[in-house]
N, C-alpha and C positions, 0 to 999 in steps of 0.2 A: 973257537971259543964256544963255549954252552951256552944256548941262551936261556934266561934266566924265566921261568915261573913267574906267572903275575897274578897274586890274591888282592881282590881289590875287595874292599869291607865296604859296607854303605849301613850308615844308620839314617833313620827317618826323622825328621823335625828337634835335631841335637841342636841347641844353640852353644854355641863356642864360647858367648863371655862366659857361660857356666860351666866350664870343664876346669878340671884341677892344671892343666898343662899350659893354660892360656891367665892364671892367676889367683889368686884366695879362694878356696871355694870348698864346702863342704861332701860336694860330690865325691865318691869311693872308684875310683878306675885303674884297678892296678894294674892289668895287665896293659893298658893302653897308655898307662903312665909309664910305663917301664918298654913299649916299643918308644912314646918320644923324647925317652931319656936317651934311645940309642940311632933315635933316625932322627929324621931332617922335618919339622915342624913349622908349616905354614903359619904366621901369627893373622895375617890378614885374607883370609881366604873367602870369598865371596860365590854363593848360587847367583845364576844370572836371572832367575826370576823367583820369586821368594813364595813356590806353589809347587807341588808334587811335580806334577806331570811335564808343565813346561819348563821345570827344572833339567825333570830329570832327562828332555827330551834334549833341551844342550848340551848335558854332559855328557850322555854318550857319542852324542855330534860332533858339538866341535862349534854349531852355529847358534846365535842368536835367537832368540824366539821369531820375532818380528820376520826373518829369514824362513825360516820353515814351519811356518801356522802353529807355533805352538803357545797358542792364547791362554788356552784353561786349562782348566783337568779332564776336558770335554775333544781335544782337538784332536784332528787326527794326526798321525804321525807317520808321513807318506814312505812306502817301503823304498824308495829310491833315494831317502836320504843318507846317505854314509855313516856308519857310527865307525868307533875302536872294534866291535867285534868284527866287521867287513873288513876292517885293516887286518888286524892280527889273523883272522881265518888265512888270509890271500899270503901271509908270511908263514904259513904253516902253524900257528895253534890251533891249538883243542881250545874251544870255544864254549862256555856252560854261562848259563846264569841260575841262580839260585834263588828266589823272593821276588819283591816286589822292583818294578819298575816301570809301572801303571800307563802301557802301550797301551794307547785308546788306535781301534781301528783294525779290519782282519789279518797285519801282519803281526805278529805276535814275538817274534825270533830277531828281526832285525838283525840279521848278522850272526846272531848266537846259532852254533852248532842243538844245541841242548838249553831245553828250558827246564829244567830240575821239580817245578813247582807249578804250580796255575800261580796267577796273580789273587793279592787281595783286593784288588780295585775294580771295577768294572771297565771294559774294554770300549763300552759303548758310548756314544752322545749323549747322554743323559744328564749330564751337570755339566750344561755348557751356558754360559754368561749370556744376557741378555741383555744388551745397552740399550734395546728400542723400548725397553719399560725399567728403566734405572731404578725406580723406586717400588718395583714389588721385591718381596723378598719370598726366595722359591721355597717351600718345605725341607731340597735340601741342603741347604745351606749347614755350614757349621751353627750351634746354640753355645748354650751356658751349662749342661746338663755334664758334658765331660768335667767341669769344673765342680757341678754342686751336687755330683754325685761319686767324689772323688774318693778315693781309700783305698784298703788291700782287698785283694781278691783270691779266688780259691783257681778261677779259671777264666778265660775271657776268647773273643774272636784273634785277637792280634796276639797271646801265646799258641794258639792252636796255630797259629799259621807260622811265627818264627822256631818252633820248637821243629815244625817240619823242613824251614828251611835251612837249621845249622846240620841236621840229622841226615839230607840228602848231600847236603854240601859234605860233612864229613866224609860219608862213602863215596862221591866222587874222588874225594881227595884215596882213599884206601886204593879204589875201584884202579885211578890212574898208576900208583905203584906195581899191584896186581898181575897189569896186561902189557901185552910189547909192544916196543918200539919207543923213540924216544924224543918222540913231539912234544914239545913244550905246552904247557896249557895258560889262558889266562880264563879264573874262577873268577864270578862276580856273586859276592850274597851278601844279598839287600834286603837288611832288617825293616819290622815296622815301625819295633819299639826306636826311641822312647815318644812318638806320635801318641794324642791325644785316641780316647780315652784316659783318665789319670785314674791309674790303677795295677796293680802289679802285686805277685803274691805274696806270701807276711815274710816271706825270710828276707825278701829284697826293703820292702815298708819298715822291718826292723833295724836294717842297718842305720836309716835314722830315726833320733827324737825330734818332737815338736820343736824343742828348745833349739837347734842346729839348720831350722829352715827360716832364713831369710825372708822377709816379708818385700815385695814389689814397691818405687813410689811410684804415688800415682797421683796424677795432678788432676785439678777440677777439669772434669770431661769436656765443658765448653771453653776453655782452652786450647783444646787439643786444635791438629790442623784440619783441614776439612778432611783429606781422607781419611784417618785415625778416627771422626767423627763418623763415617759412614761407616767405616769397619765395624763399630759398638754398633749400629743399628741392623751390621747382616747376620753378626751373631746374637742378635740380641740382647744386647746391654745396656742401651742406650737407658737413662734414667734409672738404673733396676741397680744400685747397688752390692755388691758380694756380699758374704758373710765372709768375715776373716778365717775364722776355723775353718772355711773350705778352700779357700786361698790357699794358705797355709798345708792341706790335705792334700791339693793339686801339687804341690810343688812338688811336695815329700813323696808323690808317686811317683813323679815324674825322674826325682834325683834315682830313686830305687829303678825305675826303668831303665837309666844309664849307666847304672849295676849291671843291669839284666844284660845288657850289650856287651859291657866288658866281660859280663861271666861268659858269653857267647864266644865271644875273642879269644876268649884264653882257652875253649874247647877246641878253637879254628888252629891255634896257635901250638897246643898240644898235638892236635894231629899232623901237624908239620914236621914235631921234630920225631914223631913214632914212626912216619913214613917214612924219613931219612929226606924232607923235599926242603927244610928251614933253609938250609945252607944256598937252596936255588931258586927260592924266591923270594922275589918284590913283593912285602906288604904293602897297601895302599889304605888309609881307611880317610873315609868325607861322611859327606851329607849332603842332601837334597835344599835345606833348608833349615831355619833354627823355630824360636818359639819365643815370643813374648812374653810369657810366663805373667802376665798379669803387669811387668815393667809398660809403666805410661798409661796403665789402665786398659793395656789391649793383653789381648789374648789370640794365642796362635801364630799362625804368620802374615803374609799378605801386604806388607810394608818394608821398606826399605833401612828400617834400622837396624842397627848393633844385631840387636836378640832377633829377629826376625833374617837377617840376610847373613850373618858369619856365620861359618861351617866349619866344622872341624877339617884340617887336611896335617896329614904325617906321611911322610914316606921310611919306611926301615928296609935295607938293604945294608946289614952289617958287610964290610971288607968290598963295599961298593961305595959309598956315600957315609962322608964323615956326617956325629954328630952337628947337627949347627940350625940355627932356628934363622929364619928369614921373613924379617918385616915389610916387605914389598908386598904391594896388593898384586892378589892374582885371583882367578877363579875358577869353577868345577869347567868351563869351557875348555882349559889347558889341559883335560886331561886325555883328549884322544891323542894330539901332536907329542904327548909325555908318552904317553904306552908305546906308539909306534918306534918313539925314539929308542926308547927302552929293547924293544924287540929288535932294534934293527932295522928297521927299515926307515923309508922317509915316505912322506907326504905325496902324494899325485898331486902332479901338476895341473892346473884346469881345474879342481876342485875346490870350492869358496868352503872357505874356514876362519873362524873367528879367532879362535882360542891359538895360542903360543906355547910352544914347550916348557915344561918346567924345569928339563934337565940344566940347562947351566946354573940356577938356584941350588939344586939338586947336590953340583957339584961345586958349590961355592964360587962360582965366576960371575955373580948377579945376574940381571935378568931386566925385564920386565915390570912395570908397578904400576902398573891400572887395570880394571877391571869394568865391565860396563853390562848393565844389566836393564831388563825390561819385563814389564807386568801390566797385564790385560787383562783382568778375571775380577773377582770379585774384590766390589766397593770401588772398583774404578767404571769412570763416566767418560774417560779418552786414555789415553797411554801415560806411563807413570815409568819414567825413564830412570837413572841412576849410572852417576860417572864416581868412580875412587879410584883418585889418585894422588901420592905421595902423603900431606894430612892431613886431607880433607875427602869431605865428602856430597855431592851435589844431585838435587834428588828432584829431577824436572818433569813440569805439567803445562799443559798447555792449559786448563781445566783451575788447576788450583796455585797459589803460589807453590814459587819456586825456594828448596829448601838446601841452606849450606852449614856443614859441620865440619868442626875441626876433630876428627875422630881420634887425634892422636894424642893431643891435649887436652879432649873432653870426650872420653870414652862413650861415658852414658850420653852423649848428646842432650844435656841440659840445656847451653847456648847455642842459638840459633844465629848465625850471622847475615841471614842476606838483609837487613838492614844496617849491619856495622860501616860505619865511614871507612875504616883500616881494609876492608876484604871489598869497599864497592868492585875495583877491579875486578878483583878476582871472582866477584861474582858475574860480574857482564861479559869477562873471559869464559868460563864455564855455561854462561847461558846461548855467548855465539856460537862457542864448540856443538852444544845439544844441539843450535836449532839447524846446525851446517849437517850435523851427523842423522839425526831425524827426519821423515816428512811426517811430520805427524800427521795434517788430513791423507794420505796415500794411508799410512797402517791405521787411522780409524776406517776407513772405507774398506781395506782388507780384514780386518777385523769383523765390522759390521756385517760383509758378505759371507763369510763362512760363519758367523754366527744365525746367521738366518738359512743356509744350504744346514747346517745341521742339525735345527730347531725342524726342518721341514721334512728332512730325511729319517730321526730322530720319531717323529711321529706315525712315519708310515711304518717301518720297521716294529714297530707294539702291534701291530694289525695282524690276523693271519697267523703262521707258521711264525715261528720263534727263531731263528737261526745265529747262535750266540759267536760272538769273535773271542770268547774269553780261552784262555789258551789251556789243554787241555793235554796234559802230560799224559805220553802212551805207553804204559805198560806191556810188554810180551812176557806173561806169564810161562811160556811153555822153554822158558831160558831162564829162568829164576831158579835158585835153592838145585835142588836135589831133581833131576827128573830123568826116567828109564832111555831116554835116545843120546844120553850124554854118559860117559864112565866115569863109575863113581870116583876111582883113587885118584883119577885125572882129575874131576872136576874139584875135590879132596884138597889134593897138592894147589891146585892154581889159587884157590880160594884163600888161601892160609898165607898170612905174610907176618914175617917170612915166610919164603918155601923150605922144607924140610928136604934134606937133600935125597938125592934120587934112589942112593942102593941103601936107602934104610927103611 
């Protein structure tokens, strides 16, 4: 049997309760409405840490943060950890990544045969958390300026960077029809949009009016819990009021952004069926993380709620996996045990792994329904844990109270229950579960330590000679286009796909 092609999509800081496929909503995503009209649509899908880098350094793992240093957007991400691309290479794929996937540290590839693109993040220690001074807040932290400088644009840093990553991504996808042999490949291109800056160009800004963007509620800030409270003072909000028309401006970029993605999709998606590869691959498309969009008065991520931690997840594989949506919590963890299953192969034995496959969901035989997740980065003062399972949801600190929701019955998480009489159990059930599953003082002291080795390292490394780990795509120009040591009709025919038959 063939095995099947795997495109794996990734958008950047997509929150799911605002997608048309997950409920009411004004956002425009046709094409991505029309793969989860035909595939299999995670309702409850969860990042395991609600922050770029140690997101994304789960998902392509398999492990937990806490498990393999990936505290901030600063940590390093040691080459000897196993991701999906080390599995599938070892199963015989063609291995590419395309975008961002903000590897901090000199290995850059993790697995991947091909890095298509430099990243947009920097590779280095440079924004790495500091708990020994809780309360400075670093230059560069996220502000308010993506918000009050919100609107359309002509051009920005984050189109210069995705317009390069569908555009390489495309010609892989040609490049692989092209050439012989017939290794499977799995693609990974990893957008930035729709991640703040709020801003995108007028054809995407026109698809909506003012009148059609939803305004955030937002409760009086000292309210809030204490981390929600620290969040507003790392981006600066604390006391400072919005302006609504910029609110409102942010939003309306932000929906056109998840325009901008679906228009991407549907260019990813086109060149599927031009190549003739539709029929033999696995779509996959997620996210790293969601966005607060100003709901509760925060903005960004970095919190364990709704808009902050669900991600989008769909799998389409027509004449593979029936239509069917699946309400069990799972998250971006399950998705190296899903690829490999996918491919064929199975898991090494001796290898710690967090994450569980998806396939039986996949295939309608249930599954799994908990997810567990962890965050150590900014506005946290100790570890800021998170259990969902079945409908609820439980959000522990050893730091701050401990927080419980009924996600299923109270989506927005309005009601708070850990002081309801009806849930004491199940609160003090969920809180022995945490404190059995956690050491909290072991990962603040692991924590603490590599925050200080790379606040130290960090420093010396700006001294001297410059020596960058940002990953730096190699061009062989004298194999490009047209050149005198290669024949032209030959090089002619190979180029062109179809090929034109031989005796003509």
């Amino acid at each position: 049997m063939k095995r099947k092609n795997i495109l794996f999509i990734m958008a950047d800081q997509m929150a799911a309760p605002m997608l048309p496929f997950y409920g009411p909503s004004p956002v425009k995503l046709p094409n991505l409405s029309r793969l989860a009209e035909q595939g299999v649509v995670f309702d409850a899908a969860y990042c395991n840490s609600p922050l770029c880098a140690p997101s994304r350094f789960t998902l392509v793992s398999g492990q937990l943060p806490s498990k393999i240093g990936a505290y901030d957007n600063a940590a390093d991400f040691p080459a000897d950890v196993p991701t999906y691309a080390h599995y599938l290479r070892r199963l015989g794929y063609r291995t590419a990544l395309s975008g961002k996937m903000h590897f901090c540290g000199p290995d850059q590839l993790h697995g991947y045969e091909e890095r298509l693109t430099s990243d947009i993040y920097p590779a280095d220690y440079g924004w790495a958390v500091n708990w020994d001074e809780p309360g400075v807040r670093p230059s560069w932290y996220h502000n308010m300026s993506s918000v009050l400088q919100a609107g359309p644009c002509v051009r920005t840093n984050q189109l210069d960077f995705d317009e390069e990553v569908v555009f390489k991504a495309r010609q892989y996808l040609y490049d692989h029809v092209r050439e012989d042999g017939d290794r499977p490949f799995c693609l990974t291109v990893s957008m930035t949009h729709p991640h703040d800056p709020y801003t995108i160009p007028k054809a995407f800004w026109d698809l909506y009016d003012n009148a059609d963007i939803p305004l955030p509620a937002t409760p009086e800030q000292h309210s809030l819990d204490p981390h929600s409270q620290r969040l507003l003072k790392v981006y600066d909000l604390w006391d400072k009021p919005l302006p609504v028309d910029k609110i409102r401006d942010a939003r309306r970029a932000y929906f056109g952004a998840c325009s901008y993605i679906d228009d991407n999709v549907g260019k990813l998606l086109q060149t599927l069926e031009e190549t003739g590869l539709a029929d033999d691959t696995v779509i996959v498309f997620s996210g790293d993380h969601g966005d607060m969009l100003g709901e509760r008065g925060l903005w960004y991520k970095m919190h364990w709620f709704e808009m902050a931690a669900r991600v989008p997840l769909l799998v389409s594989a027509p004449g593979q996996f029936g239509a069917r949506r699946v309400s069990a919590a799972v998250s971006t963890a399950d998705l190296l045990p899903t690829f490999v299953e996918l491919a064929g192969g199975s898991l090494e034995p001796g290898l710690p792994l967090d994450g569980r496959s998806l396939v039986p969901h996949l295939q309608g035989q249930g599954g799994h329904d908990e997810a567990f997740g962890e965050y150590m980065a900014e506005g946290t003062v100790g570890p800021l844990m998170m259990i969902r399972r079945g409908a609820y949801k439980f959000i522990y600190s050893e730091d701050d109270p401990c927080l419980l929701f009924d996600v299923d019955n109270d989506p927005r998480e309005q009601e708070e229950l850990s002081h309801s009489p009806q849930h004491r159990q199940l609160f003090d059930d969920f809180l022995a579960e945490a404190r059995a599953r956690w050491d909290i003082p072991a990962i603040r002291r692991d924590v603490l330590a590599s925050q200080r080795r790379r606040r130290f390292v960090a420093g010396a490394l700006t001294l001297g000679t410059l020596k960058s780990w940002d990953h730096q795509p190699l061009v062989d120009a004298s194999q490009q286009y047209m050149r005198n040591h290669i024949d032209l009709d030959d090089l002619e025919r190979k180029a062109r796909y179809p090929q034109p038959c031989q005796n003509q």
